[in-house]
MARBA-819263 format. One record per residue (C-alpha): residue number from 1; x negated, y, z. Coordinates in steps of 0.001 Angstrom, whole numbers. Layout:
BEGIN
NODE  pos        X        Y        Z
NODE  NUM        X        Y        Z
...
//
This chain:
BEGIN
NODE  pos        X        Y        Z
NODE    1    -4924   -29649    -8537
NODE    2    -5760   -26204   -10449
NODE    3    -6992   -22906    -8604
NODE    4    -3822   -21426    -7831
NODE    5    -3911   -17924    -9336
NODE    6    -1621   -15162    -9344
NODE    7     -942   -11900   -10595
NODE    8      941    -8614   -10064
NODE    9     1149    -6745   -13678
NODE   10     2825    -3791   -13242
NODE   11     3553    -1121   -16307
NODE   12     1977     2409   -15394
NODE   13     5205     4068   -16530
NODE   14     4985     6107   -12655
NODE   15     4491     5375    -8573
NODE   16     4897     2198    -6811
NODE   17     7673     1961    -4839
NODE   18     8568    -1215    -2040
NODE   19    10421    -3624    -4806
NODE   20     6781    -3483    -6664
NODE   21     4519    -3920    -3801
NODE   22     6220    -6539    -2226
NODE   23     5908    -8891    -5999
NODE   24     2247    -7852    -5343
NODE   25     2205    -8538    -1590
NODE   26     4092   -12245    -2135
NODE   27     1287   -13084    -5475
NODE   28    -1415   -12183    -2876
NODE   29     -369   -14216      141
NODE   30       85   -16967    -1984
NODE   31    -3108   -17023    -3653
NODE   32    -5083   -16333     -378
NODE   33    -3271   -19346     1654
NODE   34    -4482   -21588     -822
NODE   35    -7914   -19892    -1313
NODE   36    -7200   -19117    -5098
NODE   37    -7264   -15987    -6722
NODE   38    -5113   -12778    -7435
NODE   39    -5077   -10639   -10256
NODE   40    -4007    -7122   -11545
NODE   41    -3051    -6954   -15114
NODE   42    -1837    -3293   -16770
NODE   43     1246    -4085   -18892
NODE   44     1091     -745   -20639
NODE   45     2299    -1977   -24059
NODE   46     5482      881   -23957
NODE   47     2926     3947   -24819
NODE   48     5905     6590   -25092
NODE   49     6951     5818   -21188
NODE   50     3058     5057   -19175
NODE   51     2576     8382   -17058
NODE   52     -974     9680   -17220
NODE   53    -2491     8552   -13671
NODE   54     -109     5943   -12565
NODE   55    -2561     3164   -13453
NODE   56    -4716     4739   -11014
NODE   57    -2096     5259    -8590
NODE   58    -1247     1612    -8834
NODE   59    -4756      342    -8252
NODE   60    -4903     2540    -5193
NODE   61    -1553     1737    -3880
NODE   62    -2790    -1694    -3399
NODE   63    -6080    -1072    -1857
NODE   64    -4669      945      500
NODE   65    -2503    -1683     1684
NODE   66    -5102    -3955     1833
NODE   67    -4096    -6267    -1163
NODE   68    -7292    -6522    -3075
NODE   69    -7180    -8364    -6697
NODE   70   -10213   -10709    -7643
NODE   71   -10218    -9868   -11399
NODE   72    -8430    -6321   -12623
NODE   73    -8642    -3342   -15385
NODE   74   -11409    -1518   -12875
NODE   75   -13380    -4544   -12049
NODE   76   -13273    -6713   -14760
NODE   77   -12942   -10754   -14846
NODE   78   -13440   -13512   -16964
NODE   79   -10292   -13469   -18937
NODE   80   -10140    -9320   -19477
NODE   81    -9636    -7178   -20880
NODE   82    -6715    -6542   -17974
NODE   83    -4721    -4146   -20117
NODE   84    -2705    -4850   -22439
NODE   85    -3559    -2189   -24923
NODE   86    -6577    -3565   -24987
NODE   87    -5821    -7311   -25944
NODE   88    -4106    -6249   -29127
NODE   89    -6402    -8812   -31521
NODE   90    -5581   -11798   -28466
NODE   91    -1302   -11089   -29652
NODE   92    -2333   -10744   -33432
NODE   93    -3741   -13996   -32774
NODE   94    -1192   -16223   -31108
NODE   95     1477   -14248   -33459
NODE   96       96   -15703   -36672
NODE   97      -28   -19247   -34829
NODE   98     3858   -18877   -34694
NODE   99     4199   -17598   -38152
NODE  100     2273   -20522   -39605
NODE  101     4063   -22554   -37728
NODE  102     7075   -21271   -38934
NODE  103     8497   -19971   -35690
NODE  104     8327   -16449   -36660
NODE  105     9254   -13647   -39355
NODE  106     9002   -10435   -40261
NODE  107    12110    -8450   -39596
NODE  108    13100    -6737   -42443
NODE  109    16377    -5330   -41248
NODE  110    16485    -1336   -40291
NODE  111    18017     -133   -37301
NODE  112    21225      574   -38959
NODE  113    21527    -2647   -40360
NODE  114    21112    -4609   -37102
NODE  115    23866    -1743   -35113
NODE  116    26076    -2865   -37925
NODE  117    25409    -6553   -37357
NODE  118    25945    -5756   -33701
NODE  119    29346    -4033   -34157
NODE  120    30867    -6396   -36489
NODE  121    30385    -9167   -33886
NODE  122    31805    -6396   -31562
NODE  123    34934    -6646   -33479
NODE  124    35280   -10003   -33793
NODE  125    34948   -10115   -30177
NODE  126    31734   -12455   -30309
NODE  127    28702   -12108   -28229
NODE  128    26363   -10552   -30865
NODE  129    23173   -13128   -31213
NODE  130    20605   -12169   -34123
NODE  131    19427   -15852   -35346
NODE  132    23084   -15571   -36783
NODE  133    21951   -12887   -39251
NODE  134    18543   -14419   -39983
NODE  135    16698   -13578   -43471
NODE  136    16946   -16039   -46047
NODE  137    14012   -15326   -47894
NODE  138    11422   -14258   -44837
NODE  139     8866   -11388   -46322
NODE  140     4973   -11955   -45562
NODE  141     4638   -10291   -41642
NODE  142     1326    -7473   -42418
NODE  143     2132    -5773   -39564
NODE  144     4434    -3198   -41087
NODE  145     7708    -4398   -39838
NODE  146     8590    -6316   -36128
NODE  147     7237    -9435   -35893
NODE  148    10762   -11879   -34624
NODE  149    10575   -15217   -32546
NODE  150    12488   -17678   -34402
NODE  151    13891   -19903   -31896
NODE  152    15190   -23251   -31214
NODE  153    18239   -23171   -29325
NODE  154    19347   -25593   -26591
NODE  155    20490   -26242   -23256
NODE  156    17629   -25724   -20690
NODE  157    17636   -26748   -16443
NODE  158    14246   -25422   -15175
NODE  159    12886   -24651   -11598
NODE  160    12195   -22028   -10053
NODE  161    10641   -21699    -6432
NODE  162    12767   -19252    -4723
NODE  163    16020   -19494    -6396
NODE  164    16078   -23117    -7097
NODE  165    17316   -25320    -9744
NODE  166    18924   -23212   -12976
NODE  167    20647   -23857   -16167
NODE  168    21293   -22047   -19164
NODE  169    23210   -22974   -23063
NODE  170    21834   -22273   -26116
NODE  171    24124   -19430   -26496
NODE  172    21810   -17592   -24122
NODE  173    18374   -18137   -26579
NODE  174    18325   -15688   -29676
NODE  175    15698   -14813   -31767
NODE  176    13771   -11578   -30134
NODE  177    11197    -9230   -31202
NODE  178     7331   -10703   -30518
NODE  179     5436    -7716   -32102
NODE  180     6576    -3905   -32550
NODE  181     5694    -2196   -35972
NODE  182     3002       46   -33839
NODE  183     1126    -3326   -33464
NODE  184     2313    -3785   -30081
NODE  185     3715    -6761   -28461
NODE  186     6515    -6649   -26420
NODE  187     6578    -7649   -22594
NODE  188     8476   -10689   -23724
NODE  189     5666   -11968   -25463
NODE  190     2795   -10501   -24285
NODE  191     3014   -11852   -20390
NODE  192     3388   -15039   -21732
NODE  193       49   -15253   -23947
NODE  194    -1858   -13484   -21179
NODE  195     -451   -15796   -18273
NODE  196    -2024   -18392   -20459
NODE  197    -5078   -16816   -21340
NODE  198    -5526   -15874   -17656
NODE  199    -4470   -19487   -16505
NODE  200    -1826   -17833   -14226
NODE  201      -38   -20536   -12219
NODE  202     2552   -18747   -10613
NODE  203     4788   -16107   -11689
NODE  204     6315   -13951    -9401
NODE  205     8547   -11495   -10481
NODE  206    11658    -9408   -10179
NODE  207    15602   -10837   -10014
NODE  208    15809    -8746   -13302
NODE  209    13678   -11148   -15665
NODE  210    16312   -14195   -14922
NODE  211    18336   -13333   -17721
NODE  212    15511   -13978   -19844
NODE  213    14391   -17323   -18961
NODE  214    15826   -19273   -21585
NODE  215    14168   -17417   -24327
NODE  216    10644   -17403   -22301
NODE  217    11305   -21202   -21764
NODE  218    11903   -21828   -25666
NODE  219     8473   -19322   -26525
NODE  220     6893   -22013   -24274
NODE  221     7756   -24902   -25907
NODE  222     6603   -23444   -29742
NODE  223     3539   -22347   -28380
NODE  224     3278   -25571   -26854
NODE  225     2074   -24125   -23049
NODE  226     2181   -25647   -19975
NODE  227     4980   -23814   -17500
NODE  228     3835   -21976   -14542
NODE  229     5761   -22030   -11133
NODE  230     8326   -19416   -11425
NODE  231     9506   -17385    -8282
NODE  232    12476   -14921    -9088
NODE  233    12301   -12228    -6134
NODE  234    15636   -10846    -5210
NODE  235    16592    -6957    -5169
NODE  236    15836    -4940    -2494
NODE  237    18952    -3504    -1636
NODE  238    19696       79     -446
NODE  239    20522      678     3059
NODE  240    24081      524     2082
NODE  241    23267    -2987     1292
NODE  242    25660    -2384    -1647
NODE  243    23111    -1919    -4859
NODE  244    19998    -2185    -5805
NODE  245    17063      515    -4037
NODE  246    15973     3402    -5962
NODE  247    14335     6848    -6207
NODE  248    17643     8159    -5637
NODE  249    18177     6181    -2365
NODE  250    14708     7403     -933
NODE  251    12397     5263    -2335
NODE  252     9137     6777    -2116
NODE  253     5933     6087    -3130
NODE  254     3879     3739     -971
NODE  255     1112     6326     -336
NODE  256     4034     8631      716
NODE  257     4538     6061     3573
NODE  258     1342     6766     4449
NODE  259      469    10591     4617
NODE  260     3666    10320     6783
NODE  261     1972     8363     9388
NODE  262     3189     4772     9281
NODE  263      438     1985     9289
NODE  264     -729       87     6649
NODE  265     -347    -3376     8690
NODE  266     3323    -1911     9476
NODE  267     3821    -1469     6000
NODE  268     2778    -5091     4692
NODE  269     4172    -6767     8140
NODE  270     8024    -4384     6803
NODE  271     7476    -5385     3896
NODE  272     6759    -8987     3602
NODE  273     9699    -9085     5937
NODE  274    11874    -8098     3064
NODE  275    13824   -11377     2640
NODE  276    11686   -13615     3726
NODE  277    10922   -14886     7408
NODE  278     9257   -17989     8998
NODE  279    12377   -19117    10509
NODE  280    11570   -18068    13665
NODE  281    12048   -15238    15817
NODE  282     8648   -13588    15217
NODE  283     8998   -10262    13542
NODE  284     5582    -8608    13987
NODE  285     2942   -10513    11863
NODE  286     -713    -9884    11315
NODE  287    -1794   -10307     7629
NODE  288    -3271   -13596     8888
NODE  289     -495   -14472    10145
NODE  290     1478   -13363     7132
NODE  291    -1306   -15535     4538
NODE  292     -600   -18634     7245
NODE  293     2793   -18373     7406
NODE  294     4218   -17434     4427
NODE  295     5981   -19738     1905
NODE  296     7891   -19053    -1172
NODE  297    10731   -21840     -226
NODE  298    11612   -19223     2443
NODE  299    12485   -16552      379
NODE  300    15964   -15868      912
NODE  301    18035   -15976    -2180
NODE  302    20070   -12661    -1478
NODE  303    19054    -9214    -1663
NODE  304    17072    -7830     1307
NODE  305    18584    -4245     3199
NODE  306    16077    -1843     3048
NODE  307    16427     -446     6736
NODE  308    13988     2290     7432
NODE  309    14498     2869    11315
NODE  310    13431     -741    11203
NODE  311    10387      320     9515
NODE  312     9901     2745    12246
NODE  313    10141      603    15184
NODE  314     8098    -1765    13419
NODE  315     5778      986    12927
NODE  316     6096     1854    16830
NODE  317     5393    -1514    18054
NODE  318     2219    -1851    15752
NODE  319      897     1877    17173
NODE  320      643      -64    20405
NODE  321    -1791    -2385    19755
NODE  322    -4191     -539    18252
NODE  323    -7064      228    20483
NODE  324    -7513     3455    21759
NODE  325   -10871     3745    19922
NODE  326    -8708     2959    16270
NODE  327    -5834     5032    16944
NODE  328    -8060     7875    17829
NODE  329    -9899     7571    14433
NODE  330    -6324     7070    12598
NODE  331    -5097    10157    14092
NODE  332    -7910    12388    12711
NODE  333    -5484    13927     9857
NODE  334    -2156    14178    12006
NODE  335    -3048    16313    14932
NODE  336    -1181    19826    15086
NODE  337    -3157    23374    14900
NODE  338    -4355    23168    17944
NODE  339    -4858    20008    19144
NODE  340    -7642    20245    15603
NODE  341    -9557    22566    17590
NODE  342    -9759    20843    20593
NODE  343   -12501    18454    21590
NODE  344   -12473    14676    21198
NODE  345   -12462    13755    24596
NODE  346    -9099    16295    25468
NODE  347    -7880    14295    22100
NODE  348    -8513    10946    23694
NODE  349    -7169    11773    26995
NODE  350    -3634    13008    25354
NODE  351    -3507    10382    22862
NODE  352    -3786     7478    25458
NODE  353     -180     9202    27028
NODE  354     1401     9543    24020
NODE  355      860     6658    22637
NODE  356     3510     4496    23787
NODE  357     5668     6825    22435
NODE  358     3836     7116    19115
NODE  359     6957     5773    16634
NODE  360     5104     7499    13538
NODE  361     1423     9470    13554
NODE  362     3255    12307    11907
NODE  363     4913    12640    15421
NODE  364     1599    13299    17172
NODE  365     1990    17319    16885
NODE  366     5264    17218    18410
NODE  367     4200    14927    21325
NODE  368      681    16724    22164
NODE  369     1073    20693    20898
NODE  370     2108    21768    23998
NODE  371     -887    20153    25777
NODE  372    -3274    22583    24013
NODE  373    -1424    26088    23852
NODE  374     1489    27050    26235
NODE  375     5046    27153    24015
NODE  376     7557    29902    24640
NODE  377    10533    28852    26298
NODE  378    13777    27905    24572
NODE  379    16459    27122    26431
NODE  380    18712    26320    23394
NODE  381    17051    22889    23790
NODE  382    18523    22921    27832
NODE  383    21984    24055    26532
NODE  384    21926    21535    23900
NODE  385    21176    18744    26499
NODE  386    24547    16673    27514
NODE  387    23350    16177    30727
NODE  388    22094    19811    31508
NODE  389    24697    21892    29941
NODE  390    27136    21047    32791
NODE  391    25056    23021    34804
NODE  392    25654    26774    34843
NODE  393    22152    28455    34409
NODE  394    21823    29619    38031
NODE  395    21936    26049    38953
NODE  396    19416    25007    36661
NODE  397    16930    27985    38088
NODE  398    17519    27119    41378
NODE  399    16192    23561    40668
NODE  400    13277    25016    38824
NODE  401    12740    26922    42084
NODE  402    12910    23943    44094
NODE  403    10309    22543    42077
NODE  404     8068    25465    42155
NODE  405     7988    25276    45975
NODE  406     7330    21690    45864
NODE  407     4425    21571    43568
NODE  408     3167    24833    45247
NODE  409     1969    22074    48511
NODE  410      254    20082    46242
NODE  411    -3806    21257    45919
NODE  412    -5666    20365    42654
NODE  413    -6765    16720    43754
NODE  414    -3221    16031    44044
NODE  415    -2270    16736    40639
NODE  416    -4923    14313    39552
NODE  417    -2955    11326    41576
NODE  418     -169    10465    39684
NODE  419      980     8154    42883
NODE  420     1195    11492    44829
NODE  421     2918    13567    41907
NODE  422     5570    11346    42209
NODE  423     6052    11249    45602
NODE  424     6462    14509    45345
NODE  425     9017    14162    42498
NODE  426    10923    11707    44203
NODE  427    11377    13908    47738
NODE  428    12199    16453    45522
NODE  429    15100    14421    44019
NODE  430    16723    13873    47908
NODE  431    16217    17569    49027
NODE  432    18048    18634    45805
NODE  433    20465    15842    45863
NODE  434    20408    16203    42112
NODE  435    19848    12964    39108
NODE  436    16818    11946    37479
NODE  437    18247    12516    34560
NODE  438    19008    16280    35669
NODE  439    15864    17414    37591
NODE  440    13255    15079    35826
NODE  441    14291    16894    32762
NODE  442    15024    20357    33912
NODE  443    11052    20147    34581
NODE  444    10245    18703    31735
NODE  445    11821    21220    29340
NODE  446    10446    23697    31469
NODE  447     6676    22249    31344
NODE  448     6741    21097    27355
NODE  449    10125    22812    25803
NODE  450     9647    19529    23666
NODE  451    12038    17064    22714
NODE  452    10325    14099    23790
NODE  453     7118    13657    25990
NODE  454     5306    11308    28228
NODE  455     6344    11189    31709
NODE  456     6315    13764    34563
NODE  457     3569    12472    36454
NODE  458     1301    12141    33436
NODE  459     2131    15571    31935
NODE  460     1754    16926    35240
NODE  461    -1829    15300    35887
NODE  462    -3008    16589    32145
NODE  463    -1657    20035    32597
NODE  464    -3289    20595    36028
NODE  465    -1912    22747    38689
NODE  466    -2082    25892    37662
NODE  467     -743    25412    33749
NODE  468     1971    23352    35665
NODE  469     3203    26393    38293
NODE  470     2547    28923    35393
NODE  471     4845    27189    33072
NODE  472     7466    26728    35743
NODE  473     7421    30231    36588
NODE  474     7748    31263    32958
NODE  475    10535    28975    32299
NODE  476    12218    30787    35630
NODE  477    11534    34404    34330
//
């Protein structure tokens, strides 16, 4: 059996959103589970839409997530050049195979001419197919007018991994455009040559190539290659589940996803979980796990919901694991103002509470600010609390009180006990007769005036005794 070798071959036309990285992240886990290699290839044939930078931006997209390419346009390979614009002479090539061969012509029709093909077809309410309006006498292709396929029609049933068995008529093949006047090919011919020239075995690729099939199938056949697996991935839906994602549903570039603190193996484990699963229960996979696991045949043939508070309590349960140690380093670009200017060791010590409540590391300055500088009361956060707005605001004072006294007979070694701090808590729970709920958060406001932190006894143990009374007293005045 051949080296199984994939590729991802993006056009730099902008960023990479999910729908792209995932075709890259399914290429690479199946070329690593079977040892082979993967590849990046630059489709950047359309000059008038590639976006200065993005083929940078594409490159380090996928390092980032840890989806490193074998052969590519920054690294070379034995079958580059790995941009298209640079294999021009490779499509002159297999062009003039097909025109000596008499399966291709120059297209001497102008624009107009073809719309008015189009619309009479339009009228006679027939699908319009151009092999119906075919040249009689074909001119000499020099490269000064489109360079057409001319096909072969028939009925084709093919495979394809993911979607299974398909079949199309020969009303679905038509004779299409190989090579632009500008001396460019066009995607439809130039992945095909390359996937050949760069002995791809398995194509990958977006739900919106299906359409297509019959014609690539028939270019096969006259350039006499062998067929490559196919695997049609489906959309990724919006998380309306009703159409297809895009920018204007949110979907950002992959980087984005991680200035805003979510993890890269959160981001491949979300990710590869996009319509696809194992077929068990297991939802949080390593990227061993992942190149072990995964298998095209259980790609689902629907689109896949793009669900982003899934994302985040993926990211969550992934913040967990991490060592200490890691998350530490991670967290070097997230802390607040002045949790920067504190020392590593006060870092550490926060972190380790917070962490369990870490969903994203862009929530680290909410969770840990008010370790490092005291934060001015607001009570609109105790008035906006269902449970503590039924209280009138003497009521919540006098439990405020009640705590001062209490924490007032606890010395400094205390406070470092979290066993004793909530003893204490808990007698002051009977005495006041009052909720958990109720009390346990009138003190918490009161110490953090945050909307979420870790629990009493640990904020109580990092703030010490005397931040703890002084804050208490504060919130009271």
């Amino acid at each position: 059996m051949s080296e199984v070798r994939t590729r991802f071959a993006p056009s730099p036309t902008g960023f990479i959103h999910v729908g792209g990285i995932r075709t890259a992240l399914f290429a690479f886990l199946v070329a690593r589970q079977s040892n082979g290699k993967f590849i990046l290839r630059l489709e950047d044939t359309d000059q008038k839409r590639e976006v200065t930078g993005a083929d940078q931006h594409i490159m380090k997209s996928l390092h980032a997530l840890g989806l490193n390419y074998d052969e590519g346009p920054d690294i070379g390979g034995p079958f580059g050049p790995y941009r298209q614009s640079e294999r021009l002479d490779t499509y002159k090539k297999w062009a003039l195979k097909l025109v000596e061969a008499g399966r291709a012509y120059a297209d001497p029709y102008a624009p107009e001419e073809i719309q008015a093909f189009r619309n009479e077809s339009i009228a006679n309410k027939k699908p319009f197919l151009y092999r119906n309006h075919r040249p009689e006498n074909s001119l000499v292709w020099d490269g000064s007018k489109p360079l057409r396929f001319k096909s072969q029609p028939q009925d084709y049933t093919w495979h394809d991994a993911v979607m299974g068995n398909s079949h199309a008529g020969a009303e679905a093949i038509d004779d299409f455009i190989l090579m632009k006047s500008d001396g460019f090919p066009t995607y439809n011919f130039a992945h095909i040559v390359d996937d050949a020239e760069m002995q791809i075995t398995h194509v990958i690729r977006g739900q919106e190539f299906i359409s297509s099939m019959p014609n690539y199938l028939n270019l096969y056949e006259a350039l006499n290659l062998e067929k490559p697996v196919f695997a049609t991935m489906p959309h990724i839906l919006a998380e309306s589940g009703n159409k297809k994602l895009s920018k204007r549903d949110g979907a950002k570039d992959v980087l984005e996803y991680l200035r805003d603190g979510f993890l890269v193996e959160a981001l491949d484990n979300f990710i590869a979980s996009l319509g696809w699963n194992d077929g068990t229960e297991q939802e949080i996979f390593s990227m061993n796990e992942l190149i072990t696991k995964f298998s095209l045949e259980r790609v689902q043939r629907s689109g896949a919901r793009f669900d982003e508070k899934r994302l985040i309590w993926m990211n969550g349960q992934w913040v967990k694991q991490l060592s200490l140690d890691d998350l530490f380093v991670r967290c070097s670009d997230f802390w607040g103002e002045n949790g920067r200017e504190s020392g590593p060791d006060r870092q550490k010590e926060i972190l380790k509470v917070v962490q369990e409540r870490l969903k994203t590391l862009a929530d680290l300055p909410a969770l840990t600010e008010y370790f490092f500088v005291r934060p001015t009361p607001d009570w609109s956060m105790v008035d906006e609390n269902k449970q503590l707005k039924k209280l009138s605001r003497t009521e919540q004072i006098e439990l405020l009180k009640a705590a001062e006294t209490a924490f007032e007979n606890l010395d400094d070694e205390d406070f470092l006990d979290e066993g004793k701090t909530q003893e204490c808590l808990n007698s002051l729970l009977e005495r006041t007769k009052s909720k958990p709920p109720i009390l346990f958060g009138m003190i918490r406001y009161a110490l953090t005036w945050a909307p979420f932190s870790p629990g009493l006894p640990e904020t109580m143990r990092l703030l010490g005794r005397d931040e703890t009374l002084v804050r208490i007293k504060a919130a009271i005045s």
